[in-house]
C-alpha positions in Angstrom: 135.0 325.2 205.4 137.1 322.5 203.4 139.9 323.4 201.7 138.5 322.6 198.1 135.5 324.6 199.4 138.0 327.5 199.6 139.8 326.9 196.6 136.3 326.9 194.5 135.3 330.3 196.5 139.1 332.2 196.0 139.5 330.9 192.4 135.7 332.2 191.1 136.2 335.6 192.7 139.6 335.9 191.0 138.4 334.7 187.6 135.6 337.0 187.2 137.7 340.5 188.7 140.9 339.3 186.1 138.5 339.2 183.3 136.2 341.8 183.7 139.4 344.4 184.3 141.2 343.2 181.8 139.5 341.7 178.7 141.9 339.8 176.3 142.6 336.2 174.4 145.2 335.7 177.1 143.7 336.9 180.4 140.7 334.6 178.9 142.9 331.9 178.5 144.1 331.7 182.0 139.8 332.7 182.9 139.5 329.4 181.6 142.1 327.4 183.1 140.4 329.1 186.4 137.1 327.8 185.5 138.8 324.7 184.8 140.1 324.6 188.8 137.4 325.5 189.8 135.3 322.7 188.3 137.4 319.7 189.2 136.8 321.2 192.6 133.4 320.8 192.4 133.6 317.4 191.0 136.0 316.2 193.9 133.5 317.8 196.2 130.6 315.5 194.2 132.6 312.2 194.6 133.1 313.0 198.4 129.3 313.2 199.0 128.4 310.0 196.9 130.6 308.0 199.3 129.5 310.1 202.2 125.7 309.4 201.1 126.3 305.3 201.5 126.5 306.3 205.9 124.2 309.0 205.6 121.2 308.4 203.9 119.7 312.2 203.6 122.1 313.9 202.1 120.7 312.5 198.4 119.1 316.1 197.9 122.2 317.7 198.8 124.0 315.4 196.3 121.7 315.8 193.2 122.1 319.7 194.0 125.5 319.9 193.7 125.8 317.1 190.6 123.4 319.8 189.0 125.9 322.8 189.8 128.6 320.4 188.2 127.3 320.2 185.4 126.1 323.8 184.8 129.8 324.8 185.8 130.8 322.4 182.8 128.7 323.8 180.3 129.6 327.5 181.1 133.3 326.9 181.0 132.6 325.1 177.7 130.5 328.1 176.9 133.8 330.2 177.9 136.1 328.3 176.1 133.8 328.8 172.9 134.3 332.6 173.3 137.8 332.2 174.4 138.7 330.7 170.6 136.9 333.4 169.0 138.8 335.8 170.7 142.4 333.9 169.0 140.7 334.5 165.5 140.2 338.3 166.4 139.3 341.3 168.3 135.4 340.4 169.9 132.1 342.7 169.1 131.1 344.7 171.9 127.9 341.7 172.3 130.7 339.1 172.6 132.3 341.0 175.0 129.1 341.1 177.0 128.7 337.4 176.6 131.8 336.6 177.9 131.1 338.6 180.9 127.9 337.0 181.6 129.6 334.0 181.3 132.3 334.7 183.9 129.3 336.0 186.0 127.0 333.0 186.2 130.2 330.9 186.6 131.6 332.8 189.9 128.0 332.9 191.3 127.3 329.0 190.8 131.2 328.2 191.9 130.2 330.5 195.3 127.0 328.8 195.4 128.7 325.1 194.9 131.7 325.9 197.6 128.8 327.2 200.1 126.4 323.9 199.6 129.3 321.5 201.2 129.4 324.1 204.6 126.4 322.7 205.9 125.3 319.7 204.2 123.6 317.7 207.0 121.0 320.8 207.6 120.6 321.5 203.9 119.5 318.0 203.3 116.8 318.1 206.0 115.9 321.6 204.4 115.2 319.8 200.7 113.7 317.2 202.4 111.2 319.3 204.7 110.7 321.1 201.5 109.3 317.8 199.7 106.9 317.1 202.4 105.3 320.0 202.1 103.2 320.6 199.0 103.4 324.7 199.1 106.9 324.8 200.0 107.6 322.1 197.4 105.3 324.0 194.7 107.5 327.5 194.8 111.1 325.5 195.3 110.6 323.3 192.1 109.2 326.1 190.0 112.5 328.7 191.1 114.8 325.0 190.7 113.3 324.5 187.2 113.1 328.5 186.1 116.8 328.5 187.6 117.7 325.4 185.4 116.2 326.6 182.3 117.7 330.0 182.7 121.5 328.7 182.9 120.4 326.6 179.7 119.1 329.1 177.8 122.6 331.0 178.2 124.4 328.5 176.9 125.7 328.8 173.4 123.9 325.5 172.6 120.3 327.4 173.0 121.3 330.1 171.0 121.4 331.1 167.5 124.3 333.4 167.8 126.2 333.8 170.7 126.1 337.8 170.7 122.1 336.9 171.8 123.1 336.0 175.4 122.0 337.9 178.3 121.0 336.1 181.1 118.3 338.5 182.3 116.4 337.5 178.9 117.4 334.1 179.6 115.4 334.4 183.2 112.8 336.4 181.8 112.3 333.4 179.0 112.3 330.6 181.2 109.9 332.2 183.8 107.7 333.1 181.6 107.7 329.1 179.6 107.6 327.7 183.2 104.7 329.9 184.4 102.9 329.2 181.4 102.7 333.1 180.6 104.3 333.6 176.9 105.7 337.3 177.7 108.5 337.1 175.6 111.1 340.1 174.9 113.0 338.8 172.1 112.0 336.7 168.9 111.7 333.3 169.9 112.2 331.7 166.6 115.3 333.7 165.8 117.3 334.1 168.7 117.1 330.2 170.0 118.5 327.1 168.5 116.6 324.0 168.1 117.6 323.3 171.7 117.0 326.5 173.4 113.4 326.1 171.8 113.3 321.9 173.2 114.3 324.2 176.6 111.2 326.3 177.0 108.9 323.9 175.0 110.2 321.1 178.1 109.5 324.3 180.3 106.4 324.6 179.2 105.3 321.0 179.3 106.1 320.7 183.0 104.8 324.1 184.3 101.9 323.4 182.2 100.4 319.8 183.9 102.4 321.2 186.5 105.7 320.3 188.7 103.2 318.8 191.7 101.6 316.6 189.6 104.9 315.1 188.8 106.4 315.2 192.4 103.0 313.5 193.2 103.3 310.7 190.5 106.8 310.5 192.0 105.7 309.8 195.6 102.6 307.6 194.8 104.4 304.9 192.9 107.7 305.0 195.4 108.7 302.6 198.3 110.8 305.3 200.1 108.6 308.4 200.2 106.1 308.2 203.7 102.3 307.7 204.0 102.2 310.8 205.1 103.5 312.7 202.5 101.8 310.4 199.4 98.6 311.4 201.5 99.1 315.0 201.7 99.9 314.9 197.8 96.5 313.2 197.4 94.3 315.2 199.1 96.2 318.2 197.5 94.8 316.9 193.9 91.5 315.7 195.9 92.1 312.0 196.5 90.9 310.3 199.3 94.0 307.5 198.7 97.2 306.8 197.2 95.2 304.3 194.7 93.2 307.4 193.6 96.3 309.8 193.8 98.2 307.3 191.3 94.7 306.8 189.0 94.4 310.7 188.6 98.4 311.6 188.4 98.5 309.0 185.5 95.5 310.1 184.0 96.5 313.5 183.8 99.7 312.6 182.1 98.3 310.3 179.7 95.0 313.0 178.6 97.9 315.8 178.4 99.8 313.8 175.6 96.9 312.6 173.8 95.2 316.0 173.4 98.5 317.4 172.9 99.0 314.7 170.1 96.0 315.2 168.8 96.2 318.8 168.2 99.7 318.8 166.7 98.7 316.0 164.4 96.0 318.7 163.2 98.2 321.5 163.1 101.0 319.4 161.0 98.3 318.7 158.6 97.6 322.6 157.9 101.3 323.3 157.5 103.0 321.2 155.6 103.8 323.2 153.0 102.8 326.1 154.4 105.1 329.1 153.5 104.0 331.0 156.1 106.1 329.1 158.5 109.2 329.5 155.8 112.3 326.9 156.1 111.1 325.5 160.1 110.5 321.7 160.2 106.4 321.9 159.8 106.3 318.7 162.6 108.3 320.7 165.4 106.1 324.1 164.6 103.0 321.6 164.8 104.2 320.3 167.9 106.1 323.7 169.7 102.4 325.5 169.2 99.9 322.3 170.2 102.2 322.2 173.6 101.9 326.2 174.2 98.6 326.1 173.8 97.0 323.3 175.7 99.2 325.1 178.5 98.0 327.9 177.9 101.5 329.4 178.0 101.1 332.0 174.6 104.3 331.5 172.6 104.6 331.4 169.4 107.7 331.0 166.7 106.4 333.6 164.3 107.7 337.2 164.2 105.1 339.2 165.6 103.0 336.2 166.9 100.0 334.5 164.9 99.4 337.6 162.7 99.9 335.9 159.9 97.1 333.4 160.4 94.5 335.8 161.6 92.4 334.9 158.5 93.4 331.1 159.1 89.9 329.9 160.5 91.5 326.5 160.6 94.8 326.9 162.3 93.0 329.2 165.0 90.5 326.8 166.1 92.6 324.2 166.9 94.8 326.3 168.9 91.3 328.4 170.7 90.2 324.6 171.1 93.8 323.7 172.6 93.5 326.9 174.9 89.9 326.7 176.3 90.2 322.8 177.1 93.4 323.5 178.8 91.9 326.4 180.8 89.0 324.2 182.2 91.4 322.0 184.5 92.5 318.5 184.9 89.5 317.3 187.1 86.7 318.6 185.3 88.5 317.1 181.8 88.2 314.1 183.7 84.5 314.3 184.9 83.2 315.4 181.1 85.3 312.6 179.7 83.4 309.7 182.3 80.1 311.5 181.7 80.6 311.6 177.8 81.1 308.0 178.1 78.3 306.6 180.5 75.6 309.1 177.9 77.5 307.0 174.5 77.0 303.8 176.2 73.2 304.7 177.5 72.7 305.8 173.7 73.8 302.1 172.5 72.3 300.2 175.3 69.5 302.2 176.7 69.2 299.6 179.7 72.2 301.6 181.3 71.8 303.3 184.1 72.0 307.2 183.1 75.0 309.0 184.7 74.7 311.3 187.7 74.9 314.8 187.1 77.9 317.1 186.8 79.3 318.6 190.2 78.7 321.8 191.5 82.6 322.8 190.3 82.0 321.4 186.8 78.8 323.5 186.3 80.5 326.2 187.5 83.6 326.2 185.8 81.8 325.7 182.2 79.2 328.2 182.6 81.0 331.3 183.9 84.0 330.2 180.9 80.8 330.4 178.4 79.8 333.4 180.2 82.8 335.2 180.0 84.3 334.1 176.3 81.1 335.4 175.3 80.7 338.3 177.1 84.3 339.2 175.9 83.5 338.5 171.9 80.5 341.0 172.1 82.8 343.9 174.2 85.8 343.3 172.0 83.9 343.1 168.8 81.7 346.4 169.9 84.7 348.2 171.1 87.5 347.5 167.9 85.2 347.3 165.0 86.3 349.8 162.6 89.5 350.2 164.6 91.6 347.0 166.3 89.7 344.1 164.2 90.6 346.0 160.9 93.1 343.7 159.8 90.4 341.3 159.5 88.0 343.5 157.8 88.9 342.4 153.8 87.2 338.8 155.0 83.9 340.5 156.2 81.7 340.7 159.0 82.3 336.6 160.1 86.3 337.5 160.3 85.2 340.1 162.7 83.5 338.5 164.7 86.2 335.1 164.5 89.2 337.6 165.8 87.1 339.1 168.8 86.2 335.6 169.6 90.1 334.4 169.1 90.9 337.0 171.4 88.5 336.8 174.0 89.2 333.0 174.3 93.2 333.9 174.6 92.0 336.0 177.8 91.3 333.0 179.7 95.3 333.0 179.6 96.1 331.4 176.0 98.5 334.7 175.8 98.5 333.9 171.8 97.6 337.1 169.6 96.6 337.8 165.6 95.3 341.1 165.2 97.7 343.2 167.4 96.2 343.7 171.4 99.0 347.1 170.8 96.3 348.9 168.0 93.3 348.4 170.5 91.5 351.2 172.6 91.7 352.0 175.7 88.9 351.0 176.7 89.1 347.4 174.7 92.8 347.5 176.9 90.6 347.6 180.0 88.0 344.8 179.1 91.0 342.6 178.6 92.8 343.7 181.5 89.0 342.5 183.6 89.3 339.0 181.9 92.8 338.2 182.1 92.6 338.9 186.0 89.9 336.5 186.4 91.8 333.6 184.2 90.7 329.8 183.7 89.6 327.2 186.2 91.3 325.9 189.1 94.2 322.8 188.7 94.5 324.1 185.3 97.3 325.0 183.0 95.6 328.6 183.2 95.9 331.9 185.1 94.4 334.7 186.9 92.1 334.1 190.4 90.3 331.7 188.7 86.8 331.3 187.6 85.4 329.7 190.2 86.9 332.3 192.3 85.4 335.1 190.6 81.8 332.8 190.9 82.0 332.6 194.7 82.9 336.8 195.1 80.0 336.8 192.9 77.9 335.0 194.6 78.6 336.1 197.9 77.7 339.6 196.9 74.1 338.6 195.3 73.9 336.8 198.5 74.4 339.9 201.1 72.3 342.5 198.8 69.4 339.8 199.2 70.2 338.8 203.1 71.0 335.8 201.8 73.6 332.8 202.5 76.0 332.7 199.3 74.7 329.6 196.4 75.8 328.5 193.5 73.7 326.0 191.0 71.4 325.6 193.8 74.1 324.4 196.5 74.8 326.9 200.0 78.4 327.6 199.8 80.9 326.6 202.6 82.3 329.5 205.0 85.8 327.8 204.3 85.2 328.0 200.0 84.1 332.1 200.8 87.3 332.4 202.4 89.4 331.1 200.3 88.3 333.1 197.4 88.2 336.5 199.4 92.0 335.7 200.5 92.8 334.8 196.7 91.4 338.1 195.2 92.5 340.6 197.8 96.0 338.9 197.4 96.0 339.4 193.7 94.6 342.2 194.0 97.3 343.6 196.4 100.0 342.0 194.3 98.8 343.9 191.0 98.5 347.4 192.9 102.0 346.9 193.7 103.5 345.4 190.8 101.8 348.6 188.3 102.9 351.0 191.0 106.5 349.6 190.8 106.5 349.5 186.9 105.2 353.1 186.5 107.6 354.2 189.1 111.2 352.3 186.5 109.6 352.5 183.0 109.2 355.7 180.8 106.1 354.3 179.2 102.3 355.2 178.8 100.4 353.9 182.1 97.8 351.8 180.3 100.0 349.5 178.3 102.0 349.0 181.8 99.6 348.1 183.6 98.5 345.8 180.7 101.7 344.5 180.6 102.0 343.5 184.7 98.4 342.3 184.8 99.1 340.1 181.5 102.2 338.5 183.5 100.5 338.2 187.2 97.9 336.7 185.3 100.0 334.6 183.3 98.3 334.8 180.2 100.9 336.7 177.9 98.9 338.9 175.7 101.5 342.0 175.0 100.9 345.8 173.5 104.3 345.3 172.0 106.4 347.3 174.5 108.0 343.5 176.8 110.9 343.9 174.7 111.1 348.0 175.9 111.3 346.9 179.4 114.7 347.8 181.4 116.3 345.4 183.4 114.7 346.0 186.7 111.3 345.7 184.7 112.3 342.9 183.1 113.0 341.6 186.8 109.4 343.0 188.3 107.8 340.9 185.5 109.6 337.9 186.0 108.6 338.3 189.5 105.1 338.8 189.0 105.0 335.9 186.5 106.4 333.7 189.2 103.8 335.2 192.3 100.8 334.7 189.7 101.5 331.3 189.0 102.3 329.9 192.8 100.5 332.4 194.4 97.1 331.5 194.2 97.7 327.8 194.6 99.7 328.1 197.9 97.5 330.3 199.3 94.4 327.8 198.7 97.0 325.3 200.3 97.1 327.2 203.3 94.1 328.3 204.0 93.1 324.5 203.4 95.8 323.6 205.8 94.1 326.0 208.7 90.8 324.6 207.9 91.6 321.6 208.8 92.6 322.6 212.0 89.4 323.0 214.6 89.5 325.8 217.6 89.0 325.0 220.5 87.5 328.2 221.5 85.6 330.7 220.0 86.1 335.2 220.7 82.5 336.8 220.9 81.4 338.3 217.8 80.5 342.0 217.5 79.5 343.9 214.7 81.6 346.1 212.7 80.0 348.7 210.2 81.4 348.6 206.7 80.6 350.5 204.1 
């Protein structure tokens, strides 16, 4: 270990044991001049690796990590040094107190983490960059780099409306849930987070939402350093056959994401301007915030309480339910209904055109078991909550009704957004949702859950064995590999929810049902709440944050994988002998 590497590791243990033992303007003052240290430390050790990266080319990961821990050491002894001159004016609230501590916290554990990086950097820059060749490895370190990011951020004093709000497990909690596109919140967004802290998770959201590998793959396709390999790994990973293709759909993705997303929050600006429902907030930002949550089907809202106060706004709902459901059906069938749309408009105008083919097997699939289950969800919801959860909604009459179940069943498919309070429902209406939040939207969507496709395949695959039948769908045999996939994605899901509900049961003093609602909401990462997030302790706020962050990489890299091993051909075969089941 270097010297400096020392200094950063003795000063940030010392800093954090002075202040936490002994809490006043002057041991913060010499806190901060220990911060101070220890982040010209860290700078020194950044200048070292730039001219160290001109003879060795791969340590640019390892140089971009530690600029990064640079400058989140900056902002935190800013943040310090903010608390440090309220402490001159007088004594601090208990909250300040707190803050500070947090503060000195997060600093010692990034200084420890900076003086560590520069041990080994050689073998952590082949790590990052056997991460980035990898698409699985690279999906679940740029979500906990970004979630990470956005976490120190949201601390900040900058992202906060008062400093007495900072905690850094809400902090994690928040930026988990905006980068997993879940909208579990435990505080009031609107009131506890600047402008910035909102731009934080609303950037948060925006990049879980089209998602971190679509970016890394737009990355690789248009650079000259990246290999073949990798670009072609990327590309079959979002089903191109070549890097042409891989850069056509990366860049079409991006560009239908904005223009949706532009579209809707043109609408919604419309509707409130002028609306006093949304009180002094800019209407354009509130237009924009909720158009971005909603095509990624991440659930937040800046309202107290939600969208309650629009649940009789037919308007300002559809355009969010309309946001939500075409964000749930995923990038590539977006794409195939958009081509189809337009070879049927040009047939109409020049009927000498040759008609278009019809829609894939996945398409199909994807639009009929969403109809399938928005509907079948309106009718349970609307049968089950009546006279009791949709009676907010009853002064508009019978058509209100029947609007809210609808609202909510679409927010199932992982929209997370809520107007008539999920918290008043039945049990049993609790259940239903639970049911179709675990299933979720389509694959390479911004939405949750196993996916609807996957629930289609366990579907089929059992009408197929009761008739001693191979599994179909839309008149097509199914492949062993798409059965396997699907079986490995439910019974992990599965697993992972039977754990996570045992785990919360076991650290929260809370009814069962609106528990388990609560972890299958975040494993599903749909973000409808009963009202108790904010009730959570810390180690629940933790399990959720966890499950949140399983629900939204776990499916994905386990499709990876199991694609991966597909690929890969036997050269033998064991005998096969029956097994009863049963």
């Amino acid at each position: 270990m270097s010297i400096g590497s020392l200094i950063v590791l003795v000063v940030a243990v010392a800093v954090v044991a002075l202040d936490v033992a002994v809490a006043s303007p002057w041991t913060g003052l010499l806190v901060v001049l220990g911060m101070g240290i220890v982040t010209l430390a860290v700078a020194e050790q950044v200048r070292q690796m730039i001219t160290a990266r001109r003879k060795q080319a791969d340590l640019g990961g390892v140089l971009w990590f530690e600029l990064a821990l640079f400058l989140a050491l900056l902002g935190f002894l800013l943040a310090r040094a903010f608390i440090l001159g309220d402490a001159f004016d007088g004594p601090l609230s208990a909250r300040r107190l707190a803050a500070a501590e947090t503060y000195d916290l997060v600093f010692t554990t990034l200084a420890a983490l900076a003086g560590a990086l520069v041990i080994a950097p050689e073998r952590t820059g082949r790590v990052l960059l056997n991460m980035s060749q990898r698409p699985a490895m690279m999906l679940i370190g740029s979500f906990a780099a970004l979630i990470s990011l956005g976490s120190l951020l949201l601390t900040l004093p900058v992202s906060l409306t008062d400093a007495a709000h900072t905690s850094f497990v809400d902090s994690l909690f928040t930026m988990a849930s905006a980068v997993c596109v879940t909208g579990l919140a435990v505080n009031d967004l609107g009131a506890t987070y600047s402008l910035f802290g909102q731009g934080v998770i609303l950037t948060g959201v925006q990049l879980g939402g089209i998602g971190i590998m679509t970016v890394a793959a737009l990355a690789l396709a248009f650079s000259n350093n990246s290999s073949l390999q990798s670009q072609l790994r990327y590309a079959a990973m979002l089903d191109a056959r070549t890097v042409a293709d891989l850069r056509k759909i990366v860049v079409g993705i991006l560009a239908g994401t904005f223009v949706v997303e532009a579209i809707g929050a043109a609408l919604l600006w419309l509707m409130l301007a002028g609306d006093p429902r949304i009180g002094d907030a800019s209407p354009l930002w509130t237009a924009v915030f909720h158009a971005v949550s909603s095509f990624c089907n991440a659930g937040f809202a800046l309202f107290p309480g939600g969208m309650g106060a629009f649940v009789g706004d037919i308007g300002v709902q559809a355009v969010l339910m309309t946001l939500m459901i075409v964000g749930g059906l995923g990038f590539p069938i977006l794409v195939e209904l958009a081509r189809h749309g337009w070879r049927r408009l040009l047939r109409l105008v020049k009927p000498s055109t040759p008609a278009p083919p019809r829609l894939s097997l996945a398409t199909r699939v994807v639009l009929s078991t969403t109809l399938a289950l928005i509907v079948a969800g309106t009718v349970a919801v609307l049968a089950l909550e009546f006279t009791a959860g949709l009676q907010p909604a009853g002064e508009h009459g019978i058509f209100h009704r029947l609007w809210s179940a609808l609202f909510i069943a679409a927010n199932t498919r992982s929209g997370g957004l809520d107007t008539v309070g999920v918290g008043g429902m039945r049990d049993a209406t609790l259940l239903v949702l639970c049911v179709l939040m675990f299933i979720g939207g389509a694959p390479a969507s911004t939405a949750g859950g196993i996916k609807t496709t996957t629930f289609a395949t366990v579907v089929a695959t059992l009408r197929a064995e009761l008739r001693g039948r191979e599994p179909e769908l839309g008149g097509r045999a199914l492949a062993p590999e798409v059965v396997r996939k699907a079986t490995a994605v439910l019974v992990m899901m599965t697993g992972l929810l039977m754990a996570f509900v045992l785990l919360l049961s076991l650290t929260e003093d809370l009814p069962f049902l609106p528990v388990a609602f609560e972890a299958v909401s975040a494993l599903a990462t749909v973000g409808l709440s009963t009202g108790i997030t904010g009730s959570f302790s810390v180690a629940g706020k933790l399990l959720l944050t966890a499950a949140m962050f399983l629900g939204r990489v776990g499916p994905f890299t386990i499709a990876l994988a199991v694609a991966d091993r597909s690929a890969v051909r036997s050269r033998h075969r064991l005998a096969r002998e029956d097994l009863p089941v049963g």
